[in-house]
C-alpha positions as CSV (number, residue, x, y, z in Angstrom):
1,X,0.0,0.0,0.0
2,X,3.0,2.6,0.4
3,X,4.8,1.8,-2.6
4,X,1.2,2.3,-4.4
5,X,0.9,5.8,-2.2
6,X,4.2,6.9,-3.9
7,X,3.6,5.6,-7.1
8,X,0.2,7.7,-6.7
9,X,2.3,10.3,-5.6
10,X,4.3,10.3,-8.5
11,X,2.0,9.8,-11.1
12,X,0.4,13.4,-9.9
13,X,3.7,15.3,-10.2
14,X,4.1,13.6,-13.9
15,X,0.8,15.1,-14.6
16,X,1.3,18.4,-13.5
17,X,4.7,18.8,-15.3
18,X,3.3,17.6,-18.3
19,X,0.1,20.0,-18.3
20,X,2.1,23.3,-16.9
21,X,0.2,25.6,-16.0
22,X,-3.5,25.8,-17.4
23,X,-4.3,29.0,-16.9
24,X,-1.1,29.6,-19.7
25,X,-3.5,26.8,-22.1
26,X,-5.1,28.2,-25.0
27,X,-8.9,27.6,-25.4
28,X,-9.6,25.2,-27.6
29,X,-12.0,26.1,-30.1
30,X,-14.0,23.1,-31.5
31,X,-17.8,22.7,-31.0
32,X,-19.2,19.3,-30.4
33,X,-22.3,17.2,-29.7
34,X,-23.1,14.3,-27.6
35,X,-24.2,11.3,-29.1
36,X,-26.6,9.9,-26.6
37,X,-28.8,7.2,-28.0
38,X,-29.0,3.7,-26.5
39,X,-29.9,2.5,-30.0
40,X,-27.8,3.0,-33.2
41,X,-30.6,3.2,-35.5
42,X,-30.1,3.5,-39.6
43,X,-31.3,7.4,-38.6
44,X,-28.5,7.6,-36.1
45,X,-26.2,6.4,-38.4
46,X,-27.2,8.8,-40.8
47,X,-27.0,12.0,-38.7
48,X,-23.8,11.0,-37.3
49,X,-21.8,10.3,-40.8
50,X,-23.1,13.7,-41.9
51,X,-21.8,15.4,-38.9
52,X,-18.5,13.5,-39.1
53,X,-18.6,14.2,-42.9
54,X,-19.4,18.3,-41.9
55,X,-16.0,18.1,-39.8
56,X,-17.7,21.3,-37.7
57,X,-17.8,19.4,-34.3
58,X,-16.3,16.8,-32.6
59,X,-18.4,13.8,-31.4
60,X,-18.8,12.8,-27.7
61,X,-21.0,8.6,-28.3
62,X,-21.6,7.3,-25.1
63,X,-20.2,4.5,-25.1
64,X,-21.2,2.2,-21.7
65,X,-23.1,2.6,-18.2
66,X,-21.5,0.9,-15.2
67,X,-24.2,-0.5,-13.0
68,X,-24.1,-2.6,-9.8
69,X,-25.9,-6.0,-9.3
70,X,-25.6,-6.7,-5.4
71,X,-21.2,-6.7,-5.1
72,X,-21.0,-7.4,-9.1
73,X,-20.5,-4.8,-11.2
74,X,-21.6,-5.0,-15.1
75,X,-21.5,-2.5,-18.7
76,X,-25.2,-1.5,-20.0
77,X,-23.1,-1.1,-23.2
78,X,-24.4,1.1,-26.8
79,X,-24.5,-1.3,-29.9
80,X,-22.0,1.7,-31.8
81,X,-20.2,0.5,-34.7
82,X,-16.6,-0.5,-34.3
83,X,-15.1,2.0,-37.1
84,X,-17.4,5.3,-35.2
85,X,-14.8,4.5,-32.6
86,X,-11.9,4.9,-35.2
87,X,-12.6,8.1,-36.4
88,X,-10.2,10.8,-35.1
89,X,-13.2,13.5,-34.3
90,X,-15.0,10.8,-31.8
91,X,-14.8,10.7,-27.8
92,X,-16.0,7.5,-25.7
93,X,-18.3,8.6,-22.9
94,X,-18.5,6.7,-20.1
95,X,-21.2,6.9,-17.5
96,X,-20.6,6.3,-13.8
97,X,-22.8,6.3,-10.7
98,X,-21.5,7.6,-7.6
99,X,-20.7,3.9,-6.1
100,X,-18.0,4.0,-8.7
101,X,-16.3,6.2,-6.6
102,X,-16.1,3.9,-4.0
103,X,-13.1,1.9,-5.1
104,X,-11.4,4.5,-7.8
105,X,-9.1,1.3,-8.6
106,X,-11.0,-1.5,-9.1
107,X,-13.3,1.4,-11.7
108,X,-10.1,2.4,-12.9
109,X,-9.4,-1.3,-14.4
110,X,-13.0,-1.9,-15.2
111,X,-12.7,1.2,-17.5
112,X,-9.3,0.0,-19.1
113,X,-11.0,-3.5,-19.6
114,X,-13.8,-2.2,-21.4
115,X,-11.8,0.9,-23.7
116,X,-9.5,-2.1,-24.5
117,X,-12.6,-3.9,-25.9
118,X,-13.6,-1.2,-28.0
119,X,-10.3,0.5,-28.9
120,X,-10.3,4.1,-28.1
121,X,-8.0,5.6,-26.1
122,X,-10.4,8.9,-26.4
123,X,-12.5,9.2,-23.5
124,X,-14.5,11.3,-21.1
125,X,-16.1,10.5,-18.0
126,X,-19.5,11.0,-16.5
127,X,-20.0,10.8,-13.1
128,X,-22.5,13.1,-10.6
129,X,-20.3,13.5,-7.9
130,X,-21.0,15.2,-4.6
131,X,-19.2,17.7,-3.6
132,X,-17.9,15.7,-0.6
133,X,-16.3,12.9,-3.3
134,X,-14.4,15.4,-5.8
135,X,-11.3,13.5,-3.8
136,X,-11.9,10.0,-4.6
137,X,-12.9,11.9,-8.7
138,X,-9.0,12.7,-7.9
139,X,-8.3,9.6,-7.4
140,X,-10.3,7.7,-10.3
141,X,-8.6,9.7,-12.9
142,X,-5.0,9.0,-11.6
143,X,-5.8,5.2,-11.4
144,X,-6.9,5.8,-14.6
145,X,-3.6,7.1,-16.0
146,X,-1.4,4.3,-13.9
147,X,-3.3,1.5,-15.2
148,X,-3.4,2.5,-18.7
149,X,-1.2,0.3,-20.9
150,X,2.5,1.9,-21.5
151,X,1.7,0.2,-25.3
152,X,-1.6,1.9,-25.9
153,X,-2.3,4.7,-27.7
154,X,-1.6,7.8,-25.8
155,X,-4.5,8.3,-23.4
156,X,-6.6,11.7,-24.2
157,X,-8.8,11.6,-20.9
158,X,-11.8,14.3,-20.6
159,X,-14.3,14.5,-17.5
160,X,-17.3,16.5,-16.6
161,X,-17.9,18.6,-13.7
162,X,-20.8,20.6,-12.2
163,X,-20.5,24.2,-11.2
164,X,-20.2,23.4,-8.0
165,X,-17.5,21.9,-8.1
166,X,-15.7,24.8,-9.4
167,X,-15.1,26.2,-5.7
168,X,-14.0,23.1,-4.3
169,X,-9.8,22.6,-3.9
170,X,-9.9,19.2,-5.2
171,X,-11.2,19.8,-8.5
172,X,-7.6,21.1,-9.3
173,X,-5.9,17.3,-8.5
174,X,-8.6,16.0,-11.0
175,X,-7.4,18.8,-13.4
176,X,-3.9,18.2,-13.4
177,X,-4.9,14.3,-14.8
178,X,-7.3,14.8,-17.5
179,X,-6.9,16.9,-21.0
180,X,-10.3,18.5,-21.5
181,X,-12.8,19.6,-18.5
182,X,-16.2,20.2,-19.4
183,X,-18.6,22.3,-16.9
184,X,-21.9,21.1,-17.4
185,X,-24.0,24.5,-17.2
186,X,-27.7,22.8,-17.4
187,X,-30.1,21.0,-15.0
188,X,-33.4,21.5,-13.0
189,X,-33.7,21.0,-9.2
190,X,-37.0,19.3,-8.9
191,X,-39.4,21.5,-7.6
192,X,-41.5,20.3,-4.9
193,X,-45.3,21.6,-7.0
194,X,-46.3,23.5,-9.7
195,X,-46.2,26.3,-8.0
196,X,-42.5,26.8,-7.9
197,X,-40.2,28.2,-10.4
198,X,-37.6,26.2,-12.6
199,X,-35.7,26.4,-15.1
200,X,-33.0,24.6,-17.5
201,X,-30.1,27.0,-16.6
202,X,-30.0,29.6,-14.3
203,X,-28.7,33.3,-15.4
204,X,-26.6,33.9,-12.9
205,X,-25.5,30.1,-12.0
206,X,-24.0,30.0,-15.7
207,X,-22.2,33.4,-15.9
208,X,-20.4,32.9,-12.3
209,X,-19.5,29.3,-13.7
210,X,-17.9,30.9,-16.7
211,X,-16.2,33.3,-15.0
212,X,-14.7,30.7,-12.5
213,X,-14.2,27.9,-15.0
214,X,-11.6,30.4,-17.3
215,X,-9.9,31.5,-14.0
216,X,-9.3,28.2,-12.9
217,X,-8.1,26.8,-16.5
218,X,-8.3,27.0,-19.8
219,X,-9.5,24.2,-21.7
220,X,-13.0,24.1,-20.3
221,X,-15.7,23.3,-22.3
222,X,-19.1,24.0,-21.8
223,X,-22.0,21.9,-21.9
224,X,-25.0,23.3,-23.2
225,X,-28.5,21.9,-23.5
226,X,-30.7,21.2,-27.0
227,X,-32.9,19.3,-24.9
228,X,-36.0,19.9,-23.2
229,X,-37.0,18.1,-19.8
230,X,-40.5,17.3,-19.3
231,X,-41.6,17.4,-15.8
232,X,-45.1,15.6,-14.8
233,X,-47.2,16.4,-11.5
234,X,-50.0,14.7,-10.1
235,X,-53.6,16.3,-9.7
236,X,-53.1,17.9,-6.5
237,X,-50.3,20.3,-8.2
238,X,-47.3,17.6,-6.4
239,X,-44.1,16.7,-8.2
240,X,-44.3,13.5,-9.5
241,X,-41.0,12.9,-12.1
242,X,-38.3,14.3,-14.6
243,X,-37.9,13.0,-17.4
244,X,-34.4,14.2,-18.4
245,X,-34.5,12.8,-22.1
246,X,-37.9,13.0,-23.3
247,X,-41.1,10.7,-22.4
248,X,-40.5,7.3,-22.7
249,X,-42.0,5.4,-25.9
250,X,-44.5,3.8,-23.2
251,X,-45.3,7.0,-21.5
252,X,-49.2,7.0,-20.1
253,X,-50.4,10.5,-18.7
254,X,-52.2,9.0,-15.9
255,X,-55.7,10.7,-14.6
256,X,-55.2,14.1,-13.2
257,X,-51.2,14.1,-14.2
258,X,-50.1,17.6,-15.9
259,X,-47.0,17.9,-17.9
260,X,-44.6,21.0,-17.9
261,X,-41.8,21.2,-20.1
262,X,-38.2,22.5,-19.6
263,X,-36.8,23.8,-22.9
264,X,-33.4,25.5,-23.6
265,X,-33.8,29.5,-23.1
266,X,-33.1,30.6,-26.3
267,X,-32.5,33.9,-25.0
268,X,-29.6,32.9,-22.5
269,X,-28.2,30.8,-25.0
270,X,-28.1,34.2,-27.4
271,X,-26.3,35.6,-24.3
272,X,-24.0,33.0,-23.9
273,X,-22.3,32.9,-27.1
274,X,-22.2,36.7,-27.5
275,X,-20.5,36.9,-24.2
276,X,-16.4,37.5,-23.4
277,X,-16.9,34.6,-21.3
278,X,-18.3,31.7,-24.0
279,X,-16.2,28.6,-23.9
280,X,-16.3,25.8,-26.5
281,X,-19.3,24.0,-26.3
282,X,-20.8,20.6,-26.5
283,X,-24.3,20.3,-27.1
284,X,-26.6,17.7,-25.2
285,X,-27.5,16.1,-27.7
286,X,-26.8,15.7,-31.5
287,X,-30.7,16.5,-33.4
288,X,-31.5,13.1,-34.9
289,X,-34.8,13.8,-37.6
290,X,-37.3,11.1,-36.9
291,X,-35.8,10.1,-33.6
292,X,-36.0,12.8,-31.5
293,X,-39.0,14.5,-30.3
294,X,-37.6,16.9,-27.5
295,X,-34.3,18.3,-29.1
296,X,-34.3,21.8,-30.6
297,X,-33.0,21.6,-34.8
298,X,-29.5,22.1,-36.0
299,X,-30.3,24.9,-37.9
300,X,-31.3,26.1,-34.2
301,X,-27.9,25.1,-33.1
302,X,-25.9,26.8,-35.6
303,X,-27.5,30.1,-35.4
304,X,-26.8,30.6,-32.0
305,X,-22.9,29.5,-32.7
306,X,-23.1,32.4,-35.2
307,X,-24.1,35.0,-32.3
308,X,-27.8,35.0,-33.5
309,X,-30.7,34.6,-32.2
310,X,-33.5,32.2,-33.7
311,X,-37.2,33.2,-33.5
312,X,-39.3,30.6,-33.1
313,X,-42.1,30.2,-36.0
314,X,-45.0,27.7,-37.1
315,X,-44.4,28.0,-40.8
316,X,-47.5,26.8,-42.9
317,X,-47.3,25.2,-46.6
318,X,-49.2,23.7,-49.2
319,X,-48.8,21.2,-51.6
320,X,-51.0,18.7,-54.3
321,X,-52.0,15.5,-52.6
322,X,-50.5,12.3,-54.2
323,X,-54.3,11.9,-55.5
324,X,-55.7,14.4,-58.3
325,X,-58.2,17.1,-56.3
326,X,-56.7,16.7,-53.3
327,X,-53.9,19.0,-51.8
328,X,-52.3,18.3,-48.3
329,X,-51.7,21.3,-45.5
330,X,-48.1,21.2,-43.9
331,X,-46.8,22.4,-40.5
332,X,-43.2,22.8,-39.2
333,X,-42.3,24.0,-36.0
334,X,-39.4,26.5,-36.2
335,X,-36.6,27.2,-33.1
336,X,-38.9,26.0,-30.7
337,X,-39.4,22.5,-29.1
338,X,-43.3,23.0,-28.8
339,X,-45.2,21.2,-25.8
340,X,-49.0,22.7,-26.8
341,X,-50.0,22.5,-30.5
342,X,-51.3,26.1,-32.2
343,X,-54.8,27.0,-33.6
344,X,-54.2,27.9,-38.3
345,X,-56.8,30.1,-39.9
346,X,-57.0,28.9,-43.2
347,X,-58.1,30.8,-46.1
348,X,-58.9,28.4,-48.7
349,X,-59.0,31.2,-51.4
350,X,-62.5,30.1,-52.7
351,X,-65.7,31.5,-53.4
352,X,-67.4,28.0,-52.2
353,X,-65.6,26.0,-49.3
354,X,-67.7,22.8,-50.6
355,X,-65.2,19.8,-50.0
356,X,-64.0,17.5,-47.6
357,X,-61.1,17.9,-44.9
358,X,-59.5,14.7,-43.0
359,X,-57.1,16.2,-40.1
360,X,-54.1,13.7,-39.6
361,X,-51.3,13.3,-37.3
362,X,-52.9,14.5,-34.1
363,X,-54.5,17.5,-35.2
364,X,-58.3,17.9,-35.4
365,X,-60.7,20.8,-36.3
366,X,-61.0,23.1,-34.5
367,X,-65.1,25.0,-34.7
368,X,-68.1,23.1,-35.7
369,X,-68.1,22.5,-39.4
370,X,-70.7,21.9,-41.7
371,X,-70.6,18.3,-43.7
372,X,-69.2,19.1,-47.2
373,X,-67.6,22.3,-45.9
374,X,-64.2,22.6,-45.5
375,X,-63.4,24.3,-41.6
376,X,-61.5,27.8,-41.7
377,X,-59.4,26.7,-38.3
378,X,-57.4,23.7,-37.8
379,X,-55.6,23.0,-34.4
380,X,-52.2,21.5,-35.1
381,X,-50.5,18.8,-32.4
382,X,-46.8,19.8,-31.4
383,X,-43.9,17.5,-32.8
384,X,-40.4,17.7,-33.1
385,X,-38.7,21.1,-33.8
386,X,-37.7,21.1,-37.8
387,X,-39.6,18.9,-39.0
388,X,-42.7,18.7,-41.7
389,X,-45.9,17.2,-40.8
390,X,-48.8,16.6,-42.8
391,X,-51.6,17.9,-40.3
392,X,-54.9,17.6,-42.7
393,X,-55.6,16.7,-46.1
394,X,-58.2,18.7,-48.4
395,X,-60.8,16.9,-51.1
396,X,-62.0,19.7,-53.1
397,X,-61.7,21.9,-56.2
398,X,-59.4,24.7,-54.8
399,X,-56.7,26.2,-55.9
400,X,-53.3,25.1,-53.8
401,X,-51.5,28.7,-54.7
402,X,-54.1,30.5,-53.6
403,X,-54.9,28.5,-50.2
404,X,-52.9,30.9,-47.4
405,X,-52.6,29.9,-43.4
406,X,-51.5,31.8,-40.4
407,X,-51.6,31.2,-36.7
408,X,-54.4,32.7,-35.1
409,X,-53.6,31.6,-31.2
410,X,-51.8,29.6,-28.9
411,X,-53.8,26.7,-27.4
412,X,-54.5,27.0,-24.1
């Protein structure tokens, strides 16, 4: 145990030499999103070759989630394909709970097991810790480094921390053995009822995290959120449960349960990335069209790296129906992740509104309409932010140019 305490000892002065000083670092300056899908789906695949193909951002893939059985200890791994963990823009994330942190060495070797098994030598590390357990965080990343094979790749180790952690004096032991520190500037306390406040970041929680995170070194990255939290409550106005990555396929609003959603501040983002202060950031998570439901749209994304702001729009189109006489109203949710659908006038541009209307996709209509008469308002369900749905389709003799829509009020 002492020669391991000098050893340990030793490997933290190698470390330190070998960094300098970080506050002499330059920032780095590439983007990045995290992959975070449990299933590699052909629309996974897709979005992630065209962002490795783009070369704008690096890619954090999550890559395994230790979790403890009784005193055994086992990878929830990703199924990922072996060459995404080739490609020299790609991190590994892995995901620890806080028991990890229990025995830092026997983690240590289950890590190097498993990033043996897969092949990178890239990789970041997730764990919650309480404040009272940024030690043992210490002393995972060294064990880390001195059980690393001498014959691997070099080892390019990144982990996350939480703004508070920032104040603490043994974040600086955990900086001094990793490559790239990433503040994590998003979450929601849960409140205890409807009644309170919340939010995804907090104003003045982010700035003073900035500030502190560029004092204490300079390769911090930030990690920003594209994702909105829904949070349910039960009748009597009680918190019931977060949901920090969307409702579950098998989600079932049960009688009397309200849903509130959490969505990136658009404004505060804005803020962010104008400000002195902006570090490089990773956004939670990579937009995947058709897969995800609750994450603002790249377009979104890029825009605010660009120092503007998005306004968020329902943008209304028209097209001819795949049958002759028929024509098919479109919807598309713009900069927003939407939680309550929106009411469209139409103006069919008619003299007669004789024809038949069949609302699709969730959406319905919305006043009392007479049979054989198309309806002048239309309520349209929310879906994911970016994309095109086909909320109603139109039997009659109208002409599609001349059919024109525009919100005329926010559901209630």
């Amino acid at each position: 145990m002492k020669n391991r305490s000098l050893v340990a000892m030793a490997m933290r002065a190698v470390v330190a030499i070998a960094f300098g000083n970080p506050l002499s670092a330059a920032v780095p300056s590439a983007n990045g999103f995290y992959v975070w899908q449990r299933h590699w789906s052909d629309k996974v695949e897709s979005a992630v070759r065209s962002e490795l193909e783009a070369g704008t951002h690096d890619l954090y893939v999550l890559a395994g989630e230790l979790e403890y059985e009784g005193r055994g200890a086992r990878w929830r791994g990703v199924d990922v394909p072996d060459r995404i963990w080739r490609h020299p823009r790609v991190t590994a994330v892995f995901r620890f709970p806080v028991q990890a942190l229990d025995d830092p060495e026997r983690t240590a070797r289950a890590l190097v097991s498993r990033a043996g098994t897969l092949g990178v030598h890239r990789m970041q590390l997730d764990v919650d810790v309480p404040e009272r357990l940024i030690a043992r965080y210490g002393e995972l990343v060294e064990e880390i480094r001195l059980h690393w094979p001498v014959a691997a790749a070099a080892l390019q180790l990144g982990a996350t921390f939480l703004p508070c952690h920032l104040d603490l004096a043994g974040i600086r032991r955990v900086l001094a053995a990793i490559d790239e520190p990433v503040i994590q500037l998003h979450g929601i306390d849960a409140p205890k009822n409807r009644a309170e406040t919340w939010a995804l970041m907090r104003r003045t929680t982010v700035f003073r995290a900035l500030r502190m995170a560029r004092a204490l070194d300079g390769r911090f990255k930030m990690a920003l959120p594209s994702y909105a939290y829904v949070l349910t409550f039960n009748a009597d106005g009680s918190f019931r449960r977060l949901y920090a990555e969307g409702l579950p396929d098998d989600f079932v609003r049960s009688p009397g349960t309200t849903c509130e959603l959490a969505a990136p501040d658009l404004d505060l983002l804005h803020e962010i990335f104008t400000s002195p202060l902006r570090l490089p950031a990773i956004w939670f998570r990579l937009p995947v069209r058709g897969v995800d439901r609750w994450c603002l749209e790249r377009e979104t994304l890029s825009l605010l790296e660009r120092g503007q702001r998005p306004a968020p729009t329902v943008e209304f189109s028209v097209r001819g129906g795949v049958r002759a006489g028929t024509v098919d109203l479109v919807a598309r949710y713009r900069h927003q992740i939407p939680f309550e659908g929106v009411v469209v006038a139409i103006d069919w541009g008619a003299s007669g509104l004789g024809g038949e209307f069949f609302p699709l996709n969730g959406c319905r209509i919305e006043d009392d309409v007479v049979h054989g008469r198309l309806p002048d308002a239309v309520s349209v369900a929310p879906c994911a932010c970016g994309e095109l749905v086909v909320f109603g389709k139109a039997i009659a003799r109208v002409n599609p140019q001349r059919i024109s829509m525009k919100e005329r009020k926010m559901r209630k």
